[in-house]
C-alpha positions as CSV (number, residue, x, y, z in Angstrom):
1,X,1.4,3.4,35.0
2,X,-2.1,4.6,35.1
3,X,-4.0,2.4,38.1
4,X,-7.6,0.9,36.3
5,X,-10.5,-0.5,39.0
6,X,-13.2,-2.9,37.4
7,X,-16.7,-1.7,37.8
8,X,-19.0,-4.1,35.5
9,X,-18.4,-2.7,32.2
10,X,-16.4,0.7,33.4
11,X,-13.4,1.2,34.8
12,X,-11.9,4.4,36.3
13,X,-8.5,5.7,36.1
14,X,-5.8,7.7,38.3
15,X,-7.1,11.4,36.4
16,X,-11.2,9.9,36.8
17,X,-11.6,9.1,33.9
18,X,-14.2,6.5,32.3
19,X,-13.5,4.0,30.0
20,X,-16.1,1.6,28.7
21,X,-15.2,-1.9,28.2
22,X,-18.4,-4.2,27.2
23,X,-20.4,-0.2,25.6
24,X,-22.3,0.3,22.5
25,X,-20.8,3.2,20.2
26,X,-24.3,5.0,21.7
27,X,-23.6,4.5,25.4
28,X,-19.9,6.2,24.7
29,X,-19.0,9.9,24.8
30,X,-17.7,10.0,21.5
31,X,-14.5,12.0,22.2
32,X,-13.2,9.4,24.5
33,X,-14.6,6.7,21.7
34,X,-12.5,8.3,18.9
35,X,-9.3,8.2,21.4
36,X,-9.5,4.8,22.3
37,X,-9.8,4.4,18.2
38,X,-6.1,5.9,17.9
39,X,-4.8,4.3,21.0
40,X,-5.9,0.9,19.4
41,X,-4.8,2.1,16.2
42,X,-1.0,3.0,17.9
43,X,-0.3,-0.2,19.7
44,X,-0.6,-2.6,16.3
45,X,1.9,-5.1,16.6
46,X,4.4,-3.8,14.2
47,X,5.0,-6.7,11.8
48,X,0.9,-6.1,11.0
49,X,0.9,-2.3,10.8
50,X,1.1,-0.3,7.6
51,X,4.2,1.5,7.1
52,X,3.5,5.3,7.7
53,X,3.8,6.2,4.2
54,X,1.2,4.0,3.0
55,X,-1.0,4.7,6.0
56,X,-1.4,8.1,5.1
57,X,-1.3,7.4,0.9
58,X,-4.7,5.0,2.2
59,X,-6.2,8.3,4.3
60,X,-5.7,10.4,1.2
61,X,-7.7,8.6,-1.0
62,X,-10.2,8.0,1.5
63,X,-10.4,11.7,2.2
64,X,-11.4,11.8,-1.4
65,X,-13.8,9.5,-1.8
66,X,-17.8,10.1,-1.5
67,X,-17.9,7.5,0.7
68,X,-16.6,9.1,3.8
69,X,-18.6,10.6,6.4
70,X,-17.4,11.4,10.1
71,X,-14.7,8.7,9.1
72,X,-16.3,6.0,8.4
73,X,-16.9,4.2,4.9
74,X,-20.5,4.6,4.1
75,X,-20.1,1.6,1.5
76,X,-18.8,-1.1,3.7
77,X,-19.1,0.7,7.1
78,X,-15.8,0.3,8.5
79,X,-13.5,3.3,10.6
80,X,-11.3,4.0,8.0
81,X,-8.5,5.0,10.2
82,X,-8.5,1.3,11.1
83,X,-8.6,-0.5,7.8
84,X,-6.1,1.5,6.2
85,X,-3.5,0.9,9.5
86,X,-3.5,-2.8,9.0
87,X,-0.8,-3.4,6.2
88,X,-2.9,-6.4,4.3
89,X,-6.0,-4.6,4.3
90,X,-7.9,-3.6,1.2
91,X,-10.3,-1.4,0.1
92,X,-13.6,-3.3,-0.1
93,X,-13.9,-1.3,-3.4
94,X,-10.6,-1.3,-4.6
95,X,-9.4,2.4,-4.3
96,X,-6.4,1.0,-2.3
């Protein structure tokens, strides 16, 4: 189990790593934002998360709408990745 020390908003782990707790999306590297975006996105409680199939069938049509940019909705402005892995999430423009 990886060993986290509090530092104000950072913490540091075993392989010195950073992680930001209380950061802006600016004061981030944005590698480490996007992986603590999937590692969010993986540990959904179960009975709340999409079923695969209809994870990825939400992806798809985001991939093909104008919308998208750096995956994010430009319309509404969420991660898209996260809205589609909740199972009673919508599309706030009814694609899904």
């Amino acid at each position: 189990m990886e060993n986290l020390v509090k530092d104000e908003n950072l913490s540091r782990t075993t392989q010195n790593q950073k992680r930001c707790y209380k950061c802006l999306l600016r004061e981030m590297d944005i590698d480490q934002y996007f992986a603590n975006l999937h590692e969010y996105i993986a540990r959904i409680e179960e009975d709340i998360k999409a079923p695969d199939a209809l994870y990825e069938e939400r992806l798809s049509v985001c991939k093909e709408c104008d919308y998208l940019q750096e995956g994010m909705c430009r319309a509404c402005g969420c991660f898209v990745e996260l809205r589609a892995a909740i199972m009673t999430n919508v599309c706030s423009y009814g694609k899904w």
